[in-house]
N, C-alpha and C positions, 0 to 999 in steps of 0.2 A: 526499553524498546522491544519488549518481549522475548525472552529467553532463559537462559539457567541461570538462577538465582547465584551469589555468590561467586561467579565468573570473572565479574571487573566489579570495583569500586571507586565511583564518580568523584573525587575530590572538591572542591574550589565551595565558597561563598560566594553568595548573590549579595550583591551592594543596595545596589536602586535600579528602578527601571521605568521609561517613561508610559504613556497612555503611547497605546497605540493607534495606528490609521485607520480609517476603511477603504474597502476599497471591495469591487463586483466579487473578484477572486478571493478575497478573506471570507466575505459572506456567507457566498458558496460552499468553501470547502469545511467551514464552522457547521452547518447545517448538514453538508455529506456525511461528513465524520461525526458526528453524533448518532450514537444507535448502542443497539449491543450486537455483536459478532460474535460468532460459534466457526472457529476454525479447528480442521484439523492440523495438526503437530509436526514435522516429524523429524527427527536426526538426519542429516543424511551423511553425514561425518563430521569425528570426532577425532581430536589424538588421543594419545595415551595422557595423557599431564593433564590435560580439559576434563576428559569422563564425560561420560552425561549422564542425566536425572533417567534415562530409560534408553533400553537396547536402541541403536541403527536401524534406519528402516522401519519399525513398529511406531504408533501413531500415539497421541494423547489427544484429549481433544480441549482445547483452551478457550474460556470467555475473556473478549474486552467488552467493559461497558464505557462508551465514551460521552460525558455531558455535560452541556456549558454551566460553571458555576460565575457566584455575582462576587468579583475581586475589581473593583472598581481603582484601586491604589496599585493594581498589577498591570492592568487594560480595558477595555473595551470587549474583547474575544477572547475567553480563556476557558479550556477544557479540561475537565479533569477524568483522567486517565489510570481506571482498575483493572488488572488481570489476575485470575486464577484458572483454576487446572479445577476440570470438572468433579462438582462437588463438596469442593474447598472454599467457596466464596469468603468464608469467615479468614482466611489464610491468603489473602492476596501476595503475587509474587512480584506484582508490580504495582507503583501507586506512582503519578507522574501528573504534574498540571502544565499544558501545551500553552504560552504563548504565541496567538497568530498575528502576525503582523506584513504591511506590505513588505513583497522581495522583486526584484532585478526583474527586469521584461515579463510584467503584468503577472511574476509569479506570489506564492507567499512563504515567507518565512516561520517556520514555527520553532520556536524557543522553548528550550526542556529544564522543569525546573523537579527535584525532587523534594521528599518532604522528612525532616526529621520527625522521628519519633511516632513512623510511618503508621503504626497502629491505632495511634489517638484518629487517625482522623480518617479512618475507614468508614467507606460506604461515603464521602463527602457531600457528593452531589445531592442525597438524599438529604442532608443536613444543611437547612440554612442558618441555625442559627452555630452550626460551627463554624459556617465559612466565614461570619464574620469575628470570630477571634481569630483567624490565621494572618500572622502577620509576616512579614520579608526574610524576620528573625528564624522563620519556622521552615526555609527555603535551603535547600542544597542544590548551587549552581551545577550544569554539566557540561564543561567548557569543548567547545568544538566541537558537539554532538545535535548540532542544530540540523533542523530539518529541513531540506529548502525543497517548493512543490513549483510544480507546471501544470496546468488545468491543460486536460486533451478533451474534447469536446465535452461530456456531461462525466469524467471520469479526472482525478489527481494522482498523479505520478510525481515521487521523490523519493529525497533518501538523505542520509550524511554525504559528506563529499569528503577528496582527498585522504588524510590520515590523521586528523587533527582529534579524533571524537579516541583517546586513548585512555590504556587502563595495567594494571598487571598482575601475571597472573603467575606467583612461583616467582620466578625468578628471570621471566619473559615478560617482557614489555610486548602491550597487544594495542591493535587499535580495530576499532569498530565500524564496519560497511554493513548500513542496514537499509534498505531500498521496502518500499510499499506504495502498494494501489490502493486509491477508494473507490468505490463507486456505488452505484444503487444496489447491484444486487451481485456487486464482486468485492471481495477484500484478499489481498495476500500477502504477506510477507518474504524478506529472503533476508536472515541476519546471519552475516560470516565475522568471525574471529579471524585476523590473519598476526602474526608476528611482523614486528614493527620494525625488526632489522633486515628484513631479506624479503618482506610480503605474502610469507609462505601461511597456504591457508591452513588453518588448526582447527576450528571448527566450522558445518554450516547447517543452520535448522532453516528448517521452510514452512511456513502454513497458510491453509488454502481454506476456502469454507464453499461447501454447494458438491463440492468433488472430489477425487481422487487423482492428486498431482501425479501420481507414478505411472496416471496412462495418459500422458499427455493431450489432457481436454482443455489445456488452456493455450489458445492463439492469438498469437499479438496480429493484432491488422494493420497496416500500415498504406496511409488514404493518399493516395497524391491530386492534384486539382491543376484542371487547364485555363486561363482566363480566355484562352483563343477556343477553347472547345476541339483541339486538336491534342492529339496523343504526343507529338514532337515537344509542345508548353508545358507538359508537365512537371509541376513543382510538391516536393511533398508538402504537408497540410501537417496531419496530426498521427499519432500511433494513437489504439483503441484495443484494449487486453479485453477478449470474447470468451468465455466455454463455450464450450459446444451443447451445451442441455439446454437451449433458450436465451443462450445471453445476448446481451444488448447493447448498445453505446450509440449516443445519440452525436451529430455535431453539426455545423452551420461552414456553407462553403463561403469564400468571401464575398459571393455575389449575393449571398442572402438567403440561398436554399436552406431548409431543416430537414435533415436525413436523417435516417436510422438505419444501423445492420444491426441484424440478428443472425447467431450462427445455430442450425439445429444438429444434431447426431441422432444422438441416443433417445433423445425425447420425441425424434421423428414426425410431424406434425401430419402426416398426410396418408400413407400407406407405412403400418406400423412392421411389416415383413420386410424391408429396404434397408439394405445395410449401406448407409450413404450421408456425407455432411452433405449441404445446405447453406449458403450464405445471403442470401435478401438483405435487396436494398431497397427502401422504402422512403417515400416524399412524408414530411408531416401531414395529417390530415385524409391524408388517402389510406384508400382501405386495400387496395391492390398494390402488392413488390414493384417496384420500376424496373427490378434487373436480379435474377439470380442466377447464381455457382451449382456446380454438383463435382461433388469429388467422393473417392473411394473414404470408406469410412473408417480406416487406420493412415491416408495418406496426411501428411504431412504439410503440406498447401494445400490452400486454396486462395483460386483470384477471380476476379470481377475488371475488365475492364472494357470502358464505355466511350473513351476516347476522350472526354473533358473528362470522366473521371477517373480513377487504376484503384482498387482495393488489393492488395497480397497478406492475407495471412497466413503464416507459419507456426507451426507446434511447438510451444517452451514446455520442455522437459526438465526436470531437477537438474543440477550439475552436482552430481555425485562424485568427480575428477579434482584435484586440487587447480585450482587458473593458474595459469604464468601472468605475475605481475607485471 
């Protein structure tokens, strides 16, 4: 799930597993998440007994390559999943093949399975005629470390849940919270290590790709929708994770409209001496905003509101603080 090599080690056997479903949201998110990603890294705390692969605070820059390989005896939708640390392609630190399958209120489930003898079968995706020797036998299950997604309008949103996705490290029992976004032209991560008897956080890495997470350019917007057209109706709709350089997130209200926000900053689209975010909102099809924001350009929100519609987005910053469980 991307992180420090040799941290936890996954246990259990994979038995059998049936063909999966389809379903609009498997489809989708099989196609989002395929690509290759260029994040950057970074620590943002560690204990002492964890270590990390490089200082606090200073960055590495990490590729996934994610692409559907043909395992017809495993599913229907199955991706296989490389990571390395720039440069090292031949030294992957992660090799993992994602079963997607349907999950709970129109979400998807993805199922994580790892690979013995992880070196034979580097580079897979590029290898058809390896994929067809991998068999069930060649599988290491990762029991409770499943992924369950939410599609927010053109963007997926999940993660592990509870404290089931466990490991140990020394002589502490750990368990894994690892939350990620997809989207066209967003990806990020936030994987925390906490200890399994008290929830007390031991490690957390983060990585971000297009930006620099430390000056908080990424806003979660959060859409609410009136079917009366009145600002009293308001119901929320979907969250939508924005940068501020151009980003974008598309969604559909339930009356059928196709919108789009974009947030601008730093990439300023109009007078490039303005120091000032920007949020537009835009009909599908049209060439002109319906409605924009202006806010100070370190401030911390920004909102839109239209009266059938309320945009508010706020600045996610690292959590560099350990949480209270």
């Amino acid at each position: 799930l991307g992180g420090t090599p040799g941290v936890l080690w996954w246990v259990g056997m994979w038995a059998a597993a049936g063909l999966s479903g389809d379903t609009p949201e498997v489809t989708a998110l099989e196609q989002l998440w395929s690509g290759v990603r260029d994040s950057s890294e970074q620590v943002v705390m560690s204990s002492d007994s964890l270590g990390t692969p490089w200082p606090q605070t200073s960055e590495r820059r990490v590729r996934t390559i994610v692409a559907p390989v043909q395992l017809p005896w495993l599913g229907g939708h199955v991706l296989y999943l490389e990571e390395f640390l720039e440069d090292e392609a031949e030294r992957p630190r992660r090799q993992l093949l994602a079963r997607l399958v349907p999950g709970a209120a129109h979400g998807v489930k993805v199922e994580l399975f790892g690979l013995r003898t992880a070196q034979r079968w580097l580079h897979l995706n590029y290898r058809p005629p390896l994929q067809a020797q991998l068999t069930a036998a060649d599988l290491v299950a990762t029991p409770g470390c499943d992924l369950l997604f939410q599609r927010a309008g053109d963007q997926f949103r999940g993660g592990t849940t509870g404290r089931q996705c466990v490991g140990q490290s020394g002589t502490a029992a750990l368990y894994l919270d690892y939350q990620l976004l997809i989207g066209a032209d967003l990806y990020w991560y936030r994987r925390r290590l906490l200890r399994r008897a008290d929830g007390e956080l031991q490690q957390e890495i983060i990585g971000f790709n297009r930006f620099e997470p430390s000056e908080a350019r990424l806003y979660a917007c959060r859409v609410a929708w009136s079917s009366s057209g009145a600002a009293r109706d308001l119901q929320p709709l979907l969250t939508l994770d924005l940068y501020e350089s151009g980003g974008r997130g598309h969604f559909r209200t339930p009356d059928g409209r196709a919108l789009e926000l974009t947030l601008h900053g730093r990439d300023w689209p109009f007078a490039l001496d303005r120091d000032a975010l920007i949020l537009l909102l835009q009909e599908e099809g049209r060439a002109v905003p319906s409605a924009s924001a202006w806010a100070q350009m370190d401030a911390q929100q920004i909102s839109l509101e239209l009266g059938w519609l309320e945009v508010r987005c706020g600045a996610i910053a690292p959590e560099s603080d350990e949480l209270a469980q």
